[in-house]
Structure formats: structure tokens, C-alpha cells
Steps between C-alpha positions, in 0.01 A plus 500: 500500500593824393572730798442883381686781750405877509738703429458855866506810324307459225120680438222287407558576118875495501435128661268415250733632209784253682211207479446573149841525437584206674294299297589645210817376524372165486429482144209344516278493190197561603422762797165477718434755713211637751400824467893614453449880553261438804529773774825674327540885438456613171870496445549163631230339283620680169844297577315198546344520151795612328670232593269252424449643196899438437442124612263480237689701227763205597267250414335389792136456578387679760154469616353690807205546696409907535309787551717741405477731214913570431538082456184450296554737286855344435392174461473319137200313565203584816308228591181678699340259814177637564436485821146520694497555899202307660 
């Protein structure tokens, strides 16, 4: 099992940016990801995308679950869920 450490100092978008990064780095082909820009400042998210936009331009598949305008928008392909609340 995969132990994952925090690295003290960081904000909660500079430690998501690390995540992201982190993974990343992996090379893996395909990316999933849960609402990736959740609860981030506006500058935060925009890194998010761009960078998952470069994963992509690389040739990886990224597919994520979202909400937010900035990543749909720079997506290739939106898949809308309605949804109904009961």
C-alpha cells in the first residue's frame, strides 16, 4: 500500500498542485479525477486545468468529474449527468 505524506508549508492549492503533480509524474495514460478544482481559488484551479490540459496535449486521457466552468470549458468532450434531488 501506497503511503502518501503531506508535505507543512504548503496552502490547500499549492498541496493540491504537488498531488497533481505527483501523479503526473507517473505517466499514467489515462487520468481520473474527482472534481479536480474543488474548493481551490481561482488561481489555483486555472493551474489545475492548464495542466491537465498539457497531460492531454501529451496524449493522455483525462476524464473528470466537475462542476466547474474553467475545466468544462477546456475539456474535448462533456458528458452531462442529469441529476434530480428527491
Amino acid at each position: 500500500m501506497r503511503r502518501r505524506r503531506r508535505i507543512v508549508g504548503l496552502d490547500a492549492g499549492q498541496q493540491r498542485l504537488a498531488d497533481l503533480d505527483a501523479e503526473l509524474d507517473r505517466r499514467r495514460p489515462v487520468l481520473l479525477l474527482d472534481e479536480p478544482t474543488a474548493h481551490l481559488d481561482d488561481h489555483h484551479a486555472r493551474e489545475v486545468v492548464r495542466r491537465l490540459r498539457e497531460a492531454a496535449a501529451d496524449g493522455r486521457t483525462v476524464l473528470a468529474t466537475s462542476h466547474d466552468d474553467r475545466l468544462l470549458a477546456a475539456a474535448s468532450d462533456v458528458i452531462e449527468v442529469p441529476y434530480e434531488h428527491r
